[in-house]
C-alpha positions as CSV (number, residue, x, y, z in Angstrom):
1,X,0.0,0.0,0.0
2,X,1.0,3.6,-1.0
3,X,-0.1,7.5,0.4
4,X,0.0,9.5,-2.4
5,X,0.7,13.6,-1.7
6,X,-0.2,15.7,-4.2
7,X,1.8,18.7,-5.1
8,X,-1.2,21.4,-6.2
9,X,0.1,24.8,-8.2
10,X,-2.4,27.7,-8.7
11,X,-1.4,30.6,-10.8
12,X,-2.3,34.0,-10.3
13,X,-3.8,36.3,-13.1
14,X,-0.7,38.0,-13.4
15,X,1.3,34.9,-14.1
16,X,2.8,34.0,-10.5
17,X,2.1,30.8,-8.8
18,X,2.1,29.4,-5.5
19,X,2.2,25.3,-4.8
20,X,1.4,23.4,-1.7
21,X,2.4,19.5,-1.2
22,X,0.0,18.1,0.9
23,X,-1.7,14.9,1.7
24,X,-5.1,15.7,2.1
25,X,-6.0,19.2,0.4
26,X,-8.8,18.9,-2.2
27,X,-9.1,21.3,-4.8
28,X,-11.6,24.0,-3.0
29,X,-9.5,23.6,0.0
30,X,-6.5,24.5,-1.6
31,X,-7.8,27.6,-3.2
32,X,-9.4,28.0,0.1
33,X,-5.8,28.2,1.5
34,X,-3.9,30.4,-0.8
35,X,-3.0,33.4,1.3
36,X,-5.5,36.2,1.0
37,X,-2.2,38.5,0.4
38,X,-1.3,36.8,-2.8
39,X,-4.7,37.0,-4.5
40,X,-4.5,40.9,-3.2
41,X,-1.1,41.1,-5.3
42,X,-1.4,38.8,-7.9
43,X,-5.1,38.8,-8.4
44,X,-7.9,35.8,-8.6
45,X,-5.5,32.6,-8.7
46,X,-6.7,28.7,-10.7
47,X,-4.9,25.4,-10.4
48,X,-2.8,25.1,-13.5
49,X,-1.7,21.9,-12.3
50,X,-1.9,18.7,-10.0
51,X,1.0,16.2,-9.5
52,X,0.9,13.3,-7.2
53,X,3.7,12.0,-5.4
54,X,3.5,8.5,-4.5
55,X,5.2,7.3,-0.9
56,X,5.9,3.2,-0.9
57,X,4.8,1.5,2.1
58,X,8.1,1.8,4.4
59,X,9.4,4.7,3.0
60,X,11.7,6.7,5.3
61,X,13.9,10.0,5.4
62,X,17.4,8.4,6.4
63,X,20.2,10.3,7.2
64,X,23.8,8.8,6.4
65,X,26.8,10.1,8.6
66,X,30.3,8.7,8.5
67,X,33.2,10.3,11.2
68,X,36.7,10.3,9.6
69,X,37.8,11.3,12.6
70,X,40.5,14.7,12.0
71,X,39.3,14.6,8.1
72,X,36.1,15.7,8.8
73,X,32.6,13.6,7.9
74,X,30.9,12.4,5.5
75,X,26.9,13.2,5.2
76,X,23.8,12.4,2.8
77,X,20.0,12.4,3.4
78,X,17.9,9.9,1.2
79,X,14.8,8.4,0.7
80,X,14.3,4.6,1.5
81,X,12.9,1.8,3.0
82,X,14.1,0.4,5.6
83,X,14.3,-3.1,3.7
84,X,16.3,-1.6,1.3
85,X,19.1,0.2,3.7
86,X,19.4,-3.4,5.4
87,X,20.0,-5.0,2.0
88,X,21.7,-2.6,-0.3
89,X,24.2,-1.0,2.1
90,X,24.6,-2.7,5.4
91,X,28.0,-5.2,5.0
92,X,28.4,-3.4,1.5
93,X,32.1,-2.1,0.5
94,X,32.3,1.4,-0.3
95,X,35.2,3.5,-1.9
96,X,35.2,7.4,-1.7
97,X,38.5,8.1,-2.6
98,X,40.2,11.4,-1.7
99,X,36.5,12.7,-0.9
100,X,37.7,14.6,1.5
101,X,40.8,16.0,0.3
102,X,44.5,15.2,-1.4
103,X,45.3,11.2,0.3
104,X,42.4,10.9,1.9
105,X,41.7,7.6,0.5
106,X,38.1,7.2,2.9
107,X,36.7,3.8,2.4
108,X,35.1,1.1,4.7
109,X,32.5,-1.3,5.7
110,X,28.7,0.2,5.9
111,X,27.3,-0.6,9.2
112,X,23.6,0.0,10.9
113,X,25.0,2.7,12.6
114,X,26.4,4.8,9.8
115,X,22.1,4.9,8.8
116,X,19.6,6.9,11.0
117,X,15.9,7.7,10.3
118,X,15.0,11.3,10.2
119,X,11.5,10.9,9.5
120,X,9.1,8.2,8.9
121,X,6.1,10.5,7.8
122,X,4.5,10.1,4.8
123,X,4.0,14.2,3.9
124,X,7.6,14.9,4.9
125,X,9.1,11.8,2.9
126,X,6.2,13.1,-0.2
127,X,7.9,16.8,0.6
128,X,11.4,15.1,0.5
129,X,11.0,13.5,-2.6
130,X,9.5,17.0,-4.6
131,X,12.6,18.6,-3.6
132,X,15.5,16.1,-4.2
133,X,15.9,12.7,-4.7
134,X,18.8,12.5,-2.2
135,X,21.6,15.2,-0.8
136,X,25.1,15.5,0.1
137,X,26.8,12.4,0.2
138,X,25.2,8.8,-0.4
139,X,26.5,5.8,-0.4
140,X,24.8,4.2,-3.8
141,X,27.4,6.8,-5.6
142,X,30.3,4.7,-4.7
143,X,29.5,1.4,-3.7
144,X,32.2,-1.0,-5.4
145,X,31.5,-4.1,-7.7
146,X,32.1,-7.5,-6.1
């Protein structure tokens, strides 16, 4: 089973637009909820469009987070299940390189504890998704071939 979050944009008669993700807005409600301050400036605003963003059963906000100790860290944020974390990453082999500078040469061993969750809500994973598909640095980018 999926939520689906649907990412509504209204435009404005003078051509701006304003969007809203959200789980449960209809139509009317939406409009309903444009702030009265933008139709004073922009004019009467109409939904020019409707997308919906589906969230999988399971789907998390994770955060990943490696020390390298005096080098600094390493950090991404990503979308996934928890299924998939345990059997993509966890006990893989991943190769950085000189991510974090000249010799660096970070590498290593995923473990559970390099994952966390950040959110497990359906609207903020939906909101997550519509923004980016992933940030800073994740480990599917350099995970090494057996």
């Amino acid at each position: 089973m999926s939520e689906t979050t649907r990412k509504i944009t209204a435009t404005f008669e003078d051509g701006a637009s304003y969007t809203v993700t959200h789980s449960s807005y209809t139509d009317e409600e939406f409009l309903a909820a444009v702030p009265a301050v933008l139709t004073e400036l922009h004019g009467e605003a109409t939904i020019s469009s409707v997308e919906e963003i589906p969230v999988l059963e399971g789907e998390k906000i994770w955060k990943f987070f490696w020390d390298c100790g005096r080098m600094g860290n390493l950090e991404g944020t990503f979308v996934a299940t928890e299924d998939f974390v345990n059997t993509e990453f966890i006990g893989q082999h991943v190769y950085f390189g000189e991510i974090l500078g000249k010799h660096s040469e970070i590498h290593g061993t995923l473990d559970p504890e390099d994952f966390s969750v950040i959110s497990e809500d359906p609207e903020a994973v939906a909101n997550f998704k519509n923004t980016v598909v992933a940030t800073g640095v994740v480990p599917w980018d350099y995970m090494e071939e057996d």
